[in-house]
MARBA-851979 format. One record per residue (C-alpha): residue in three letters; residue number from 1; x, y, z. Coordinates in steps of 0.25 Angstrom, whole numbers, plus 5000, padded with zeros to 4 digits. Layout:
N
> type,seq,x,y,z
> Ala,NUM,X,Y,Z;
...
% end
This chain:
370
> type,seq,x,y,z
> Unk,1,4975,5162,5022;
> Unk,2,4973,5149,5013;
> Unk,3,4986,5144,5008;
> Unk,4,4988,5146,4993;
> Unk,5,4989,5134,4985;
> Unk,6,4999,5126,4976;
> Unk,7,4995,5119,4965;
> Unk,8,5000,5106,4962;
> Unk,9,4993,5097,4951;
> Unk,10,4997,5083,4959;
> Unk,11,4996,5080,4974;
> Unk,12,4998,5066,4980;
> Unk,13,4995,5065,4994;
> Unk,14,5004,5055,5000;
> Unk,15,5019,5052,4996;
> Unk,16,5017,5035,4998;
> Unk,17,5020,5026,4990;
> Unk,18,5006,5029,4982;
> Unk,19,5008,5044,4982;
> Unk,20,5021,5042,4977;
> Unk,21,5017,5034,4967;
> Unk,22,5006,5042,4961;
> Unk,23,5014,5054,4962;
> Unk,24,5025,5048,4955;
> Unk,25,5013,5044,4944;
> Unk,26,5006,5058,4942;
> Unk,27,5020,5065,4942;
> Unk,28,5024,5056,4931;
> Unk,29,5013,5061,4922;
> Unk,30,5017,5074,4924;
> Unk,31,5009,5080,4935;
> Unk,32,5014,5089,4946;
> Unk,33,5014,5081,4959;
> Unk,34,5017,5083,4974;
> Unk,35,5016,5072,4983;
> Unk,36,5011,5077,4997;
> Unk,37,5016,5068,5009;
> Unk,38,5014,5071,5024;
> Unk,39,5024,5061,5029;
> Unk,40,5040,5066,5026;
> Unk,41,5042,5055,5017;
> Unk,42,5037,5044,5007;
> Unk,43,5029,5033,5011;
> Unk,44,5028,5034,5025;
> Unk,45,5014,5028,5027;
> Unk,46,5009,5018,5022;
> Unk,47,5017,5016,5010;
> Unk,48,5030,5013,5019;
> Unk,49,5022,5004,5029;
> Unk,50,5020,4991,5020;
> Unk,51,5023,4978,5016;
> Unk,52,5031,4983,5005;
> Unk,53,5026,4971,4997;
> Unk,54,5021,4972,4981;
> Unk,55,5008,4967,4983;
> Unk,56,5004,4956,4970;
> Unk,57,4989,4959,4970;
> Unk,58,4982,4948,4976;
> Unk,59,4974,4951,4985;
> Unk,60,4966,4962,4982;
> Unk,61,4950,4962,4976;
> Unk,62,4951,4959,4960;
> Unk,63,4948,4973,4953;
> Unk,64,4950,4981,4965;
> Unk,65,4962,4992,4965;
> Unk,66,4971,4986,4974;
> Unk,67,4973,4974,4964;
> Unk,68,4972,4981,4952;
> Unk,69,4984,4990,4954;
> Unk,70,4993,4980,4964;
> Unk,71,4994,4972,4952;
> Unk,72,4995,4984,4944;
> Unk,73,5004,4991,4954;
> Unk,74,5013,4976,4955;
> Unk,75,5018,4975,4943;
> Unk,76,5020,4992,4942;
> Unk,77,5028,4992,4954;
> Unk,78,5038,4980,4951;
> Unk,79,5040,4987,4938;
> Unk,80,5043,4999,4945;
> Unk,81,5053,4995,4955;
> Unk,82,5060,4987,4945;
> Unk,83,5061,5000,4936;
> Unk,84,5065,5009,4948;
> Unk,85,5074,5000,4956;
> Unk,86,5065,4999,4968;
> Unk,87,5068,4988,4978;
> Unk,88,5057,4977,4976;
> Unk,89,5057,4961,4976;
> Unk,90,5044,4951,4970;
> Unk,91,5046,4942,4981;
> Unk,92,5033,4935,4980;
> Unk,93,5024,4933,4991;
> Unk,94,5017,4919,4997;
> Unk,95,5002,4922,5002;
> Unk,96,5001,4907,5010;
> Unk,97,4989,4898,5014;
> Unk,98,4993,4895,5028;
> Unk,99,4982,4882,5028;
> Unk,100,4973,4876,5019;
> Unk,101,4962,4884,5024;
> Unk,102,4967,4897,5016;
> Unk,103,4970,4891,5002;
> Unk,104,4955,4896,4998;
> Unk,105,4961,4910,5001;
> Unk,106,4973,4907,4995;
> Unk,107,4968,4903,4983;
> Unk,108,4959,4915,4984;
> Unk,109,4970,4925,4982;
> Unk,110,4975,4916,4971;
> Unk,111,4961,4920,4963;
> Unk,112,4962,4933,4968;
> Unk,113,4975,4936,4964;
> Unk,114,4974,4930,4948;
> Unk,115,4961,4939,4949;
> Unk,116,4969,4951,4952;
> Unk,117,4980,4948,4940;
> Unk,118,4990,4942,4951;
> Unk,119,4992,4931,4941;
> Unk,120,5006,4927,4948;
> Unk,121,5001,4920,4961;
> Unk,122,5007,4905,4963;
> Unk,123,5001,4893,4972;
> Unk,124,5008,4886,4978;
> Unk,125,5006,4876,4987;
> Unk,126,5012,4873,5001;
> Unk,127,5024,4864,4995;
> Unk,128,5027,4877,4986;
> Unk,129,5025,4886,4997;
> Unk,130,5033,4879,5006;
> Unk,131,5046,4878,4996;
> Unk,132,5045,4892,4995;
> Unk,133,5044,4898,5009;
> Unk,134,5046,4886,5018;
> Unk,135,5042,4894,5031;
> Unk,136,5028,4895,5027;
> Unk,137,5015,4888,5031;
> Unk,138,5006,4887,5020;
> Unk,139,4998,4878,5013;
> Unk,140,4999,4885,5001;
> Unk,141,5003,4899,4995;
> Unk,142,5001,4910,4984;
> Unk,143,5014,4914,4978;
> Unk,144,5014,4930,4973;
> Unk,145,5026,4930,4967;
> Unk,146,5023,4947,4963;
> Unk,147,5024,4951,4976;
> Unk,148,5035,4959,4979;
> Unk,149,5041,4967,4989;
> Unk,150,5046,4982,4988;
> Unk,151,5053,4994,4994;
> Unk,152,5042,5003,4996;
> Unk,153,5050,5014,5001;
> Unk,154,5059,5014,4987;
> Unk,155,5047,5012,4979;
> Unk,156,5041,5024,4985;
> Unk,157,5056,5031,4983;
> Unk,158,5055,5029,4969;
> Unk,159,5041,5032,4967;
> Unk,160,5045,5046,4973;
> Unk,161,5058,5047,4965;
> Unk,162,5048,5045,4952;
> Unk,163,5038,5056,4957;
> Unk,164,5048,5065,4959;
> Unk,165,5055,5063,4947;
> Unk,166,5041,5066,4940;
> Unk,167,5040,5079,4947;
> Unk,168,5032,5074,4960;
> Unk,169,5035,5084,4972;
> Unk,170,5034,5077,4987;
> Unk,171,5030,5087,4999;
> Unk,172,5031,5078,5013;
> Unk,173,5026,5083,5025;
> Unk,174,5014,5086,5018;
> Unk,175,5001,5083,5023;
> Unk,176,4990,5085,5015;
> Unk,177,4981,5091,5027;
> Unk,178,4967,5093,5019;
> Unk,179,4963,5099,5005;
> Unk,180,4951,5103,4998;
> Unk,181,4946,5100,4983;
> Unk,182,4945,5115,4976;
> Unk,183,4943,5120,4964;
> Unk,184,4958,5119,4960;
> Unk,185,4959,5105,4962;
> Unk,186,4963,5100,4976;
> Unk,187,4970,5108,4986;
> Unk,188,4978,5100,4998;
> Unk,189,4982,5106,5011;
> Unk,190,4998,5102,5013;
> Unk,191,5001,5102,5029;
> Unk,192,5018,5101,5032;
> Unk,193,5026,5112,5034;
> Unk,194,5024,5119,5024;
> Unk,195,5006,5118,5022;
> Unk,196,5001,5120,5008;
> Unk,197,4990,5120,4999;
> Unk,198,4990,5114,4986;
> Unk,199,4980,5113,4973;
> Unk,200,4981,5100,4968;
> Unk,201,4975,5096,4955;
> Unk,202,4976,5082,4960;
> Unk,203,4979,5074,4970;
> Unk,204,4982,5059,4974;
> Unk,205,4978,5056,4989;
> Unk,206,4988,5045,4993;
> Unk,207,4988,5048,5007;
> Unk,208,4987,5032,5011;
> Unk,209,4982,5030,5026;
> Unk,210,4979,5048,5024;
> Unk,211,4973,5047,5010;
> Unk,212,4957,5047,5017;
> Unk,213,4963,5060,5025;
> Unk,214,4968,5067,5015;
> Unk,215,4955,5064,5006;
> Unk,216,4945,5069,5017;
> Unk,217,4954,5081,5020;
> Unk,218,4951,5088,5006;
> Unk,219,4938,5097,5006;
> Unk,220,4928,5094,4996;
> Unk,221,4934,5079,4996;
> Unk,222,4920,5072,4997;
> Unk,223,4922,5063,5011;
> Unk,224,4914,5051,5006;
> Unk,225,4927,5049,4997;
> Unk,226,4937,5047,5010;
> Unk,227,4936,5033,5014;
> Unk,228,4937,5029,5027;
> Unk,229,4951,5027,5034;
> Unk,230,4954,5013,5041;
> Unk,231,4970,5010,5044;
> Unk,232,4975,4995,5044;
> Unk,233,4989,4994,5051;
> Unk,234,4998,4982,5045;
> Unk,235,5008,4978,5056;
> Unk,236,5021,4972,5050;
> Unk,237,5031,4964,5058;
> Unk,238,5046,4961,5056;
> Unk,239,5051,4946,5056;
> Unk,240,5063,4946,5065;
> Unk,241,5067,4932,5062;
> Unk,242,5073,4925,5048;
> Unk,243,5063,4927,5038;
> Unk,244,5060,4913,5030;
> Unk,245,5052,4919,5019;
> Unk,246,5055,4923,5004;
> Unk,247,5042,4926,5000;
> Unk,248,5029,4938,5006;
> Unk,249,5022,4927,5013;
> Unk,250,5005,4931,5015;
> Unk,251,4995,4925,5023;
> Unk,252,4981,4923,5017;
> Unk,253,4977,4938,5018;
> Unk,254,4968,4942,5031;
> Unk,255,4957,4954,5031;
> Unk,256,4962,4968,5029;
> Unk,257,4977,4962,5026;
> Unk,258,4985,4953,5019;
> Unk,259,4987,4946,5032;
> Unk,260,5002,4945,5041;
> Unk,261,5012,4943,5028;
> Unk,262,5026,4942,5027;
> Unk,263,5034,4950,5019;
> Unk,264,5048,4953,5017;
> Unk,265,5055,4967,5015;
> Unk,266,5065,4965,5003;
> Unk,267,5077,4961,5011;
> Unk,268,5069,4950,5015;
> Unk,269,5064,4953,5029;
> Unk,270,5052,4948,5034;
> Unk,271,5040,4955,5040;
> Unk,272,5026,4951,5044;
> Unk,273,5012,4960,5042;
> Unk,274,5004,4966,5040;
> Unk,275,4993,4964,5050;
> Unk,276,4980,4973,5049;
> Unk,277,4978,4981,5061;
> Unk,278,4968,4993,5060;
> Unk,279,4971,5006,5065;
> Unk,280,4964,5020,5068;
> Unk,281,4978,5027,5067;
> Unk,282,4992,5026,5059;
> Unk,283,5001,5021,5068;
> Unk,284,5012,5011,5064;
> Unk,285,5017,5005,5075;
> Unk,286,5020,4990,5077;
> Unk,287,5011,4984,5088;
> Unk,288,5022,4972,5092;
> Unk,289,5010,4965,5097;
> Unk,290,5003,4963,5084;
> Unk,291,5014,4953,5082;
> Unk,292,5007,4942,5088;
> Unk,293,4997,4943,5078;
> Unk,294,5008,4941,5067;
> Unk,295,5014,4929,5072;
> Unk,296,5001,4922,5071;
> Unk,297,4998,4927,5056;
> Unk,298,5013,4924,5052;
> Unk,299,5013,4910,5059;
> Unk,300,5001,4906,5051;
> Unk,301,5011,4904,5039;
> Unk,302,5024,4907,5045;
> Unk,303,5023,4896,5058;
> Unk,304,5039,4897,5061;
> Unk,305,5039,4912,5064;
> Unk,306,5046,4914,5077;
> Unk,307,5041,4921,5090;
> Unk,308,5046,4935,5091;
> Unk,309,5050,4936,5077;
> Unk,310,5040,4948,5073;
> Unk,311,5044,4961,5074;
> Unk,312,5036,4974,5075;
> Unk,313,5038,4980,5061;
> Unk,314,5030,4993,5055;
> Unk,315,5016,4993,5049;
> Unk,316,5007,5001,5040;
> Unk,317,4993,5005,5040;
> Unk,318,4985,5003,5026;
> Unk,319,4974,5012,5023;
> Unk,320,4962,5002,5022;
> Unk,321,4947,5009,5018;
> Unk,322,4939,5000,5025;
> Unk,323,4943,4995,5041;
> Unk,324,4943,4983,5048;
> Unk,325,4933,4970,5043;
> Unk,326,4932,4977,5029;
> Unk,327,4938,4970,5015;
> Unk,328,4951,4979,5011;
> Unk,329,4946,4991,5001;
> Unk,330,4951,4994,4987;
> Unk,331,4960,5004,4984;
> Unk,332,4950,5019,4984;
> Unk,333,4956,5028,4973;
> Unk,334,4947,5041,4977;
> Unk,335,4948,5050,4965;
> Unk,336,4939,5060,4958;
> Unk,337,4930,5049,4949;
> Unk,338,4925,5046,4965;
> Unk,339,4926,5059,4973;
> Unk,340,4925,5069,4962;
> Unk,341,4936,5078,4964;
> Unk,342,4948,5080,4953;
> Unk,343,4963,5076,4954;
> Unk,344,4960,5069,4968;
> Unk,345,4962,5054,4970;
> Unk,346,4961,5049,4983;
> Unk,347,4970,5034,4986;
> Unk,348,4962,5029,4997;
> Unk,349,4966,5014,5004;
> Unk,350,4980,5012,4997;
> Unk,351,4985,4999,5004;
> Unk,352,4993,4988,4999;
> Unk,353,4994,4985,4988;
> Unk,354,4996,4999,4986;
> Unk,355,5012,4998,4987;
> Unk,356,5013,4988,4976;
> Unk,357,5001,4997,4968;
> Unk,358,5005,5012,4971;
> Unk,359,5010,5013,4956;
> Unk,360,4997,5008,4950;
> Unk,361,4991,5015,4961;
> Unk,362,4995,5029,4956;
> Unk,363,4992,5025,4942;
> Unk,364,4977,5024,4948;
> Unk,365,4976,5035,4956;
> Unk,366,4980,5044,4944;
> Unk,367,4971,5038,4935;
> Unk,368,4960,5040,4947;
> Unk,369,4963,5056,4945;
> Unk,370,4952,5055,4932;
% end
């Protein structure tokens, strides 16, 4: 017998912190919404599995989504954490030129930066950099000073607080198993212990490293709208000896990443990643080998850091849309202006710098609903 239906007018797929953020912004207007989260908790993905660092805008193409809303995100989410107490610090990051040979790219990030209204970015040369962080090798530096670190766990906490405030419901254990696109709207089928069927007059896909999955799932979802899937572990190690650095220190940045940076968590410890390694499954254990590989990328503009000083630490996995030997891809908001079908929006390859962007983020994917 086919399950009978609940009607809800709001579903977000995925209690990360996207989903909790767009939730928290559709409830805010009013809307009835019900976040739908397979895990037992917030952000166990991805969104729990970062740097944890607000990102300046820099790096990303000029015009493309990923600068446009980190720079719009950026100044949102400093705002927001100074209005609802959330613990974050602007502790500036140093992206160094290790040898004259990378001052061209160096200088390249400057133009690209400026071009993506990151207006804050300081030169400095090696004296300069030097007197600030005297551990490092470097030729010369670009100093962000908009970068900034932040709890992602409590910013996640107060984005759910806000939601539910507004009305938002959360259902954990609540896989989202497949759906069809009906007449009514847009059904989902809910696994967990206790399976349902719910009309949805519109519904957010913020599934992360799922959200291809969950898209493909749906009958009448035309498939040539459900990229491909490709998985990029980032492998971060822990500095077990004196850190001697104040400020994010960043390579040049390398294919597919942003190279082996350091940061810092915001009592001041120091960790090291991430690396790219491609991957066919989720999996996030720390292969201790892949030290080996860190020493050399953090003794290109660390010299003195000391044998057996890294650590195994945690990693993520970032959602890329394009695999191996590719330039990253933007940001893919999938909604009914590309695919056709009402009140769906699909959020397809939300990587960084979708921590530091998620209020923005949200902002889009609801004006994407039209």
């Amino acid at each position: 017998m086919e399950k009978i239906a609940e009607k809800i007018e709001c579903a977000v797929i995925g209690a990360g912190v996207i989903g909790l953020a767009v939730a928290r912004a559709l409830a805010r207007q009013g809307r009835e919404v019900i976040i739908l989260e397979s895990e037992e908790a917030i952000g166990m993905g991805t969104s729990s599995r970062n740097s944890e660092i607000i990102h300046a805008g820099i790096y990303y193409d000029t015009g493309s989504l990923k600068a446009q809303l980190c720079v719009q995100g950026k100044l949102a989410l400093y705002e927001y954490c100074e209005s609802h107490g959330v613990a974050h610090q602007r502790c500036g990051k140093m992206i160094v030129a290790a040898h004259d040979g990378q001052l061209e790219k160096l200088e390249a990030l400057q133009q690209k930066a400026a071009d993506n209204d990151v207006n804050d970015l300081i030169w400095q040369d090696q004296q300069t950099t030097l007197a600030m962080e005297p551990a490092l090798n470097a030729v010369a530096s670009l100093l962000s000073p908009s970068t900034g670190l932040i709890d992602s766990h409590a910013l996640m906490l107060a984005y759910q607080g806000d939601a539910e405030a507004a009305g938002t419901m959360i259902a954990f254990n609540s896989p989202v198993l497949g759906g069809a696109i009906t007449d009514n709207g847009i059904r989902l089928d809910i696994g967990g212990d206790t399976p349902m069927a719910l009309d949805c007059d519109v519904v957010i896909n913020s599934a992360g490293l799922h959200a291809q999955r969950v898209a493909g799932s749906l009958q009448g979802f035309p498939a040539e709208h459900v990229p491909e899937t490709f998985y990029a572990k980032g492998n971060y190690f822990s500095l077990a000896s004196k850190n001697p650095f104040s400020h994010l220190i960043y390579p040049i940045p390398e294919e597919a990443g942003l190279g082996v940076h350091l940061t810092l968590d915001l009592g001041g410890q120091a960790r090291f990643g991430p690396d790219v390694e491609w991957v066919d499954e989720i999996t996030y254990e720390v292969d201790p080998a892949r030290g080996d590989i860190f020493y050399a990328a953090v003794r290109s503009y660390w010299p003195e850091l000391p044998d057996n000083a890294l650590l195994p630490g945690y990693s993520g996995i970032r959602p890329k849309l394009k695999g191996p030997g590719n330039p990253p891809m933007d940001f893919i908001f999938n909604g009914p202006a590309e695919h056709g079908v009402q009140g769906l929006v699909n959020l397809f390859g939300i990587e960084s710098p979708g921590l530091t962007a998620s209020l923005a983020i949200a902002d889009e994917a609801i004006k994407r609903l039209n």
